[in-house]
N, C-alpha and C positions, 0 to 999 in steps of 0.2 A: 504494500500500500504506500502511494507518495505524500507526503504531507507535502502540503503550500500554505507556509505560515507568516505574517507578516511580519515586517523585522522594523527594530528603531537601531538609528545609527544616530549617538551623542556624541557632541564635541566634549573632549574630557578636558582638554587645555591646549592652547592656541597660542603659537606668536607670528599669526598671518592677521591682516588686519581686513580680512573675511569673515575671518569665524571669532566667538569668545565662548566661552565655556558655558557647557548647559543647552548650546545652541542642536535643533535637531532633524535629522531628514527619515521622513516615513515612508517604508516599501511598503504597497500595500500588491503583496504577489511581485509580480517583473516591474510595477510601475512603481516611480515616485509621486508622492503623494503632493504635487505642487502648492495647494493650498495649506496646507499642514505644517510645511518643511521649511528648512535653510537654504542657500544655495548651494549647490554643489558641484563644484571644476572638476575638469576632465582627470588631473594628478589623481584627486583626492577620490575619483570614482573609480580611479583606476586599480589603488590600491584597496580597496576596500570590496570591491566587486565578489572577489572569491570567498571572502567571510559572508558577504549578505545572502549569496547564494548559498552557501553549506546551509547555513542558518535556515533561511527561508525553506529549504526543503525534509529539513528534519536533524540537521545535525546540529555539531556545540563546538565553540570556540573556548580553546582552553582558560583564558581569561577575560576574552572579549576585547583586549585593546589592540587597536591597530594604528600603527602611526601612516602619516603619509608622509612619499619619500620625497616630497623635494624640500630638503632637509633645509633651508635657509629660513622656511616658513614653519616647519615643526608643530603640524596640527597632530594631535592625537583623538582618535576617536574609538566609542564602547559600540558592540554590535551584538544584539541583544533582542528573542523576539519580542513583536510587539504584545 
C-alpha cells in the first residue's frame, strides 16, 4: 500500500535574507501549497526534494534537518509530515 502524506518543510534558522526562522512551505501531495507557504528557490528545493518525497510517501528522516547547500546563505530546514 502507498501512503501520500503531506509534509511541512520549516525554516529552523537562516542567514539568507529570504527566509527567518519558523518561516514555512506546505506539500500538500506533489504540490506546494502556495497560499499556505514561504517562498521557495530552486537551491533550496533542490536540496530538500529527496527528504519531502521519502517523507510524503511513507518514510522518516532521521532527524529531519536538512540544510541547503549554497553555503554563503546557510538556511536550515525541519521536514516533517504534515
Amino acid at each position: 500500500m502507498t501512503h501520500n502524506y503531506d509534509v511541512k518543510l520549516t525554516v529552523v534558522s537562516s542567514q539568507c535574507p529570504k527566509y527567518k526562522a519558523g518561516d514555512v512551505v506546505r506539500f500538500e501531495g506533489a504540490f506546494i501549497n502556495k497560499e499556505e507557504s514561504a517562498a521557495l528557490c530552486m537551491v533550496a528545493l533542490n536540496a530538500v526534494y529527496p527528504f519531502v518525497y521519502a517523507v510524503r510517501r511513507g518514510g522518516d528522516v532521521k532527524d529531519g534537518l536538512i540544510q541547503c547547500p549554497d553555503c554563503s546563505e546557510c538556511v536550515t530546514f525541519r521536514v516533517e509530515r504534515a
